[in-house]
C-alpha positions in Angstrom: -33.3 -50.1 6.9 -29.9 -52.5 6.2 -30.7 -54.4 9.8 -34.5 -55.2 8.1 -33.1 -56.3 4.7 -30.7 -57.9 6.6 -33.2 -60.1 8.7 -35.2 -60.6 4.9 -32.4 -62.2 3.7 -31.7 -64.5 6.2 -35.3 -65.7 6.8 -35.8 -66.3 2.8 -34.2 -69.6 3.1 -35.3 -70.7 6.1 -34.5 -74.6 6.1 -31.0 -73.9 4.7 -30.5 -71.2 7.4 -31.7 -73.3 10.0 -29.6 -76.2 9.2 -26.3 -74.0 8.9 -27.3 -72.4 12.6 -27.7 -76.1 13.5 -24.0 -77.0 11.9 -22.9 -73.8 13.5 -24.1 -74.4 17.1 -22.5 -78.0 17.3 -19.2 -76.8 15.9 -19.3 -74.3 19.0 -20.4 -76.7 21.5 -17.6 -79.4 20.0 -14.5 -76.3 19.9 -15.7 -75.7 23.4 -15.5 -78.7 24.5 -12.4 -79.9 23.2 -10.7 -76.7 24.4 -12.1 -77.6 27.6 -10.8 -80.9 27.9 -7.3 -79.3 27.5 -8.0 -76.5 30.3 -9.1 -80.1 32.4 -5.7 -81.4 31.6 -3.6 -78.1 32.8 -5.8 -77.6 35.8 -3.5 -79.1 38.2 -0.9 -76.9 36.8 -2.4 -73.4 36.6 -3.7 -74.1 39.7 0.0 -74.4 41.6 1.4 -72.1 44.2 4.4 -70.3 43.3 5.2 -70.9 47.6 5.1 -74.8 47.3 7.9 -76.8 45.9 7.6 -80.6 45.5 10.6 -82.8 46.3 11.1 -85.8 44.9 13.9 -89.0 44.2 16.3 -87.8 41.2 16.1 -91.2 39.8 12.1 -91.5 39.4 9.1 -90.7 41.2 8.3 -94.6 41.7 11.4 -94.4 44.1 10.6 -93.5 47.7 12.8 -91.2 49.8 13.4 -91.6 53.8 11.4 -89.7 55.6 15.0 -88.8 57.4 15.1 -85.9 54.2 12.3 -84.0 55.7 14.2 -82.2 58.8 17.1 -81.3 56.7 14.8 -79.7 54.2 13.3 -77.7 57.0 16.7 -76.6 57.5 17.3 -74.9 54.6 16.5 -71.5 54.6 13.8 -69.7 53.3 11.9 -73.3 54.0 8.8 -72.7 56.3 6.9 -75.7 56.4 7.4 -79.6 54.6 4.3 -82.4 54.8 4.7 -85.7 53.3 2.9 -86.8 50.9 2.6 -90.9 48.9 0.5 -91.9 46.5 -1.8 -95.2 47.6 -3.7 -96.1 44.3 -6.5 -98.2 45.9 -9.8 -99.6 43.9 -13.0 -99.1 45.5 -15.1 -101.5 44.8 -14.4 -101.9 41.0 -11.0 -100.9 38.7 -13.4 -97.7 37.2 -14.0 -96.1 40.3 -10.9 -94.9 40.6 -10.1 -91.8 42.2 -6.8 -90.3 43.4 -6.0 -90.8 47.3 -2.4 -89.8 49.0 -1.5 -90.7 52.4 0.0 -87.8 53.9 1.0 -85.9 57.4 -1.8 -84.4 58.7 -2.2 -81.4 59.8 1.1 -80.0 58.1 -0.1 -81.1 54.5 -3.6 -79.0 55.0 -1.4 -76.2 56.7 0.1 -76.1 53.0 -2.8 -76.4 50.7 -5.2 -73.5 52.5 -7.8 -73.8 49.7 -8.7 -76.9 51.2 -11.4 -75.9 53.7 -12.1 -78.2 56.1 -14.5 -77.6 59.3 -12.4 -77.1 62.2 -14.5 -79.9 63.9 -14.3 -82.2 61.0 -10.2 -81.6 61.5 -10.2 -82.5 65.1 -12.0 -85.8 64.3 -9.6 -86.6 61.5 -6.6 -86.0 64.0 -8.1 -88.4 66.6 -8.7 -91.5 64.2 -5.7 -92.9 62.9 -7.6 -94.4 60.3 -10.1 -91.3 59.4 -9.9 -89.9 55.7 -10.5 -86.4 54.4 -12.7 -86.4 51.3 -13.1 -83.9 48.3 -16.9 -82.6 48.2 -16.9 -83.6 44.6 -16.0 -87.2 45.5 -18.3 -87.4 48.0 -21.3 -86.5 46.4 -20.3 -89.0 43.5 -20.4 -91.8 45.4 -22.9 -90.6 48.5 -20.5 -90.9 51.3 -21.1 -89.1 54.1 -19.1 -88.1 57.9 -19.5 -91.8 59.4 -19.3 -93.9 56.0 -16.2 -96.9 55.5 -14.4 -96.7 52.7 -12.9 -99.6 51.3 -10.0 -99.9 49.1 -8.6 -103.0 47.3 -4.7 -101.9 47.6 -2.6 -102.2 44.3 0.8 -100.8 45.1 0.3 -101.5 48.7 -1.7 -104.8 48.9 -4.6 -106.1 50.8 -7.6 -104.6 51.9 -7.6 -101.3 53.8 -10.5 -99.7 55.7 -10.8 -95.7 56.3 -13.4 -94.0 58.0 -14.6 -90.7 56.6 -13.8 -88.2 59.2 -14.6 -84.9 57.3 -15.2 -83.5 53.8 -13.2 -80.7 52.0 -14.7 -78.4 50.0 -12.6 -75.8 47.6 -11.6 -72.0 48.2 -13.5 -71.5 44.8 -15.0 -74.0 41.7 -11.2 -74.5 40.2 -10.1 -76.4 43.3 -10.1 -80.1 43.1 -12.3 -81.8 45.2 -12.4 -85.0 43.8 -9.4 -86.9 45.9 -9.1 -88.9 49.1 -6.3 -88.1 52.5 -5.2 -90.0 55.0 -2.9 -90.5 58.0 0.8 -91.5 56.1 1.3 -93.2 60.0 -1.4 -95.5 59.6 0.5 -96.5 55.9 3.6 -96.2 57.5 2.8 -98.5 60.7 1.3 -100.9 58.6 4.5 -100.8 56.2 6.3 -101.5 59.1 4.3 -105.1 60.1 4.2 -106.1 57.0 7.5 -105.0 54.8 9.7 -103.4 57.6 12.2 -102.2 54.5 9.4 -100.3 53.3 9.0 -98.1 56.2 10.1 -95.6 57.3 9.5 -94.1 52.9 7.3 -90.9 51.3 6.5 -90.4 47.5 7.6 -86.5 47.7 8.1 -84.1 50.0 5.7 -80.5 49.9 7.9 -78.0 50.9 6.6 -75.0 51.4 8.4 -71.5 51.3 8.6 -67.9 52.1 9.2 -66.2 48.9 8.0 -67.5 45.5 10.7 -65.4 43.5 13.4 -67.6 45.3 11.4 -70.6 44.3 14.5 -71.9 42.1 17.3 -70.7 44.5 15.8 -72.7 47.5 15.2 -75.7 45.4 19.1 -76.0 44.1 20.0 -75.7 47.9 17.4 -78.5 48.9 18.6 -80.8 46.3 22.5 -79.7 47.3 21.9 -81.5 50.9 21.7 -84.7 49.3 24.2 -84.7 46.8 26.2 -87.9 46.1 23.5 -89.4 48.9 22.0 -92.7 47.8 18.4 -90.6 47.8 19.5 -87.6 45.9 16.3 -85.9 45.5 14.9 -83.3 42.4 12.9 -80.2 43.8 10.7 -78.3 41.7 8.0 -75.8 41.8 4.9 -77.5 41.7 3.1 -75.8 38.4 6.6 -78.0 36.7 5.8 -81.2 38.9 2.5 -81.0 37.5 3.8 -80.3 34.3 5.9 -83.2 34.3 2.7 -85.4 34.3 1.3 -83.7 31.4 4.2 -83.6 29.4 3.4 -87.2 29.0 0.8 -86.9 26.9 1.7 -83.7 25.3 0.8 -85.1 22.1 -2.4 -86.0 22.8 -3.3 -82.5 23.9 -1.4 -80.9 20.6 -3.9 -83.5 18.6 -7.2 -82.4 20.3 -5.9 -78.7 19.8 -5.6 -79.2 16.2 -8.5 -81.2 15.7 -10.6 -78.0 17.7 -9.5 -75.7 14.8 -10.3 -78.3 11.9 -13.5 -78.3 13.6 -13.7 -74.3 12.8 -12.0 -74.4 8.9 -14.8 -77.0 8.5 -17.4 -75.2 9.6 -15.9 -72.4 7.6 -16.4 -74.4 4.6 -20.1 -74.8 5.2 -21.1 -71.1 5.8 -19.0 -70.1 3.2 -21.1 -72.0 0.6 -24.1 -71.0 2.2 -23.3 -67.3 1.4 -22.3 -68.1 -2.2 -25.6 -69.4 -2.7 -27.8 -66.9 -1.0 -25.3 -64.5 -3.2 -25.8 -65.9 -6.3 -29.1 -66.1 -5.7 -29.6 -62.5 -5.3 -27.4 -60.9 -8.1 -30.0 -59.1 -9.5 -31.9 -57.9 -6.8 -28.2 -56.4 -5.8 -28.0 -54.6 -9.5 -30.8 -53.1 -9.2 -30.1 -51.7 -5.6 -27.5 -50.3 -7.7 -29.1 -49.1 -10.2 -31.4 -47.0 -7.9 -28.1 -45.4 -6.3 -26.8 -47.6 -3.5 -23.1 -47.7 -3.0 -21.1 -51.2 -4.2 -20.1 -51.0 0.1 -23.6 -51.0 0.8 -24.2 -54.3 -1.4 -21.4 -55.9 0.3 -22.4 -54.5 3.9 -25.9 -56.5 3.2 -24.2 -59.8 2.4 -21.3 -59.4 5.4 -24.0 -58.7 7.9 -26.4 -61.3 6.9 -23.2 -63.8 7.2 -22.5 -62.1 10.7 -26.0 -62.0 12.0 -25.7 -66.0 11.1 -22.9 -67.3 12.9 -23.3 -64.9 15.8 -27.2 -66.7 16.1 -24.9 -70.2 16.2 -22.4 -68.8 18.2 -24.8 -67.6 21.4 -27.1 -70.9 20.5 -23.8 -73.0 21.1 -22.2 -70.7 23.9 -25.5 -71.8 25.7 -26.0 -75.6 25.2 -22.1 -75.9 25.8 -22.7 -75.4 29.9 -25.5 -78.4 30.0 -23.3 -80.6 27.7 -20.1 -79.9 29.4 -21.5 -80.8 33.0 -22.8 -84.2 30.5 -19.3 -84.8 30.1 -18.0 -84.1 33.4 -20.4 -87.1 35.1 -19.7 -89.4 32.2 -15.4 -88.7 32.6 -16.3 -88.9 36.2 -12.7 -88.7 37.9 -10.6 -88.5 35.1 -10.6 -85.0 35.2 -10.7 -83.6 38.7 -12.0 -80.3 36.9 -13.7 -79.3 34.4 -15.5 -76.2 33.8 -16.0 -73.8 30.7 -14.1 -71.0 31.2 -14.5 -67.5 29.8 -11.4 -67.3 27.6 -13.6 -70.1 25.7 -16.6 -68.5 25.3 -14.3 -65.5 24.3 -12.4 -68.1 21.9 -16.1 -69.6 20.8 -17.7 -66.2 19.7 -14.6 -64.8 18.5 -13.9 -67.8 16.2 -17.5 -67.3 14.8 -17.0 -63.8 13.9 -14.1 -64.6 11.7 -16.2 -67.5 9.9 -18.9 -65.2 9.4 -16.1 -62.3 8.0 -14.2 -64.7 5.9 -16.7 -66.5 4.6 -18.5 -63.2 3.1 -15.8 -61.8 2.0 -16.0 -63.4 -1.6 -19.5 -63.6 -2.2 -19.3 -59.7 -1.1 -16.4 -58.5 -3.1 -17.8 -60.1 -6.2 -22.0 -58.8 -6.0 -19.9 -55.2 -5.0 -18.2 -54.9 -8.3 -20.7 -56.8 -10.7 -22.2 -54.1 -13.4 -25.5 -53.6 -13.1 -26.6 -54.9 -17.2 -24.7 -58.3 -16.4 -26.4 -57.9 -12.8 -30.3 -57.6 -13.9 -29.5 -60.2 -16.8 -28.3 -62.7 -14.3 -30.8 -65.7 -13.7 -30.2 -67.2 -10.3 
């Protein structure tokens, strides 16, 4: 009986319903989204092993360190593997396409980062081309490259024009590993540093250290960076969830604005379906005296007008849930890059529906208290 009188009330008014549903559903869709262009932002980070440590220069990470580092890193215990690893910041074609691309040393790097899966064949090829190029499967179906394909890049830290031949393409151990970059051979950087700007040589971005226990994570990074004490490349070794960290930190502010604007989103929408009740309250005042009047409990009054406020933002809250996956994967082609992922994850659907259900509570909660304890003469006088 109270589900039916329920589904009465909310049908009466059908165009207002509808249009608060339709508010409703694009408040979900736009909290979804701007809680997951944060998760975007912090991918990198929650996706970090707690067994890879990044070393870097102490002074910045625009400074290079010799390559000479890497064997007395491998000497410190509880180190069991170190790659090299430089940024390259080429353009293909035009400054928007940009994409991330690192020289580093192959195989060692991959040896490091196992949810990179790359055919074994694929592996061999990139090993025999000095100038081959390992590309995300992400990246590669943006731009239609296939095994075979030139790529080239316009350099702008390291000039001129540079050729690479796609050799193989990496996909991810699962959908939350980036597959949007570019890797090549740091010896074909490294020899062509050497013709060119022979100071230059010789020079990595960071080291990738990788190491046998993740608990020891800050004892074996003190020790690395106590090798090169007082060195003229003393180095800075973190895990890499706080490397990545580092980069986000830098626009920490901008995050902190798109959280609070995703919850001025929800008081807004708040504001909306509140009304909406008091309306469809008021409206009713003396259809609710005269449920009284025939016996029915004040709670049952104010069950009526709580579930009818529930039943309405739960309808926006599965409408928006749904039209959040097509319009996310809208965003994610038109960001293109920017974010290497970007995926709806549960906790915001959990953060979606459960930010719904408090509208639809708080937003009754007046309009209910009030019809619960009206008296039934002022109740079947009112005129709506």
């Amino acid at each position: 009986m109270i589900v039916s009188l329920i589904l009465r009330n909310l049908l009466r008014a059908r165009l207002r319903t509808g249009l608060t549903i339709l508010g409703l559903t694009v408040a979900v869709i736009a909290f979804g989204m701007l809680r997951t262009v944060v998760d975007a932002w912090y991918a990198g980070a929650n996706m970090a092993s707690a067994n890879r440590l990044i070393t870097r220069s102490a002074i910045s990470l625009t400074f290079l360190l010799p390559i000479a580092h890497g064997e007395r890193i491998r000497a410190v215990p509880g180190v069991t593997r170190v790659a090299m690893s430089t940024w390259f910041g080429g353009i293909y074609q035009e400054p928007r396409n940009f994409f991330p691309q690192f020289a580093v040393s192959v195989p060692e790097y991959f040896a490091l980062f196992p949810e990179f899966i790359v055919p074994e064949q694929e592996m061999r090829a990139m090993l025999a081309d000095r100038r081959g190029a390992l590309i995300g499967r992400k990246l590669a179906v943006q731009y239609g490259w296939k095994v075979g394909d030139t790529i080239p890049l316009k350099g702008t830290i390291y000039s001129g024009t540079w050729e690479f031949t796609v050799r193989g393409i990496y996909d991810g151990r699962d959908e939350t590993t980036i597959t949007r970059q570019m890797y090549f051979h740091w010896d074909y950087l490294n020899e062509t540093m050497r013709e060119r700007f022979p100071r230059a040589a010789d020079r990595t971005g960071v080291f990738v250290v990788g190491i046998d226990d993740g608990q020891r994570a800050a004892e074996i990074s003190q020790s690395i960076d106590r090798e090169f004490e007082n060195s003229i490349a003393e180095t800075l070794t973190e895990t890499e969830k706080a490397f990545q960290l580092g980069f986000v930190a830098q626009s920490e502010t901008i995050v902190q604005a798109i959280r609070l604007v995703s919850f001025v989103v929800i008081i807004i929408i708040l504001a909306v379906v509140a009304n909406t009740m008091a309306m469809s309250a008021r409206e009713r005042t003396s259809e609710y005296a005269t449920l009284k009047a025939l016996g029915f409990s004040p709670g049952f009054v104010a069950l009526l007008i709580v579930g009818e406020s529930l039943l309405l933002t739960l309808i926006g809250a599965a409408a928006g849930i749904a039209l959040s996956f097509p319009v996310i994967d809208l965003f994610k082609d038109a960001v293109g890059t920017a974010f290497p992922v970007v995926k709806i994850s549960t906790e915001t659907m959990l953060w979606q529906a459960g930010a719904m259900a408090v509208v639809g509570l708080v937003a009754a909660a007046v309009p209910a208290l009030r019809s619960a304890r009206i008296r039934i003469v002022e109740g079947l006088r009112h005129v709506a």
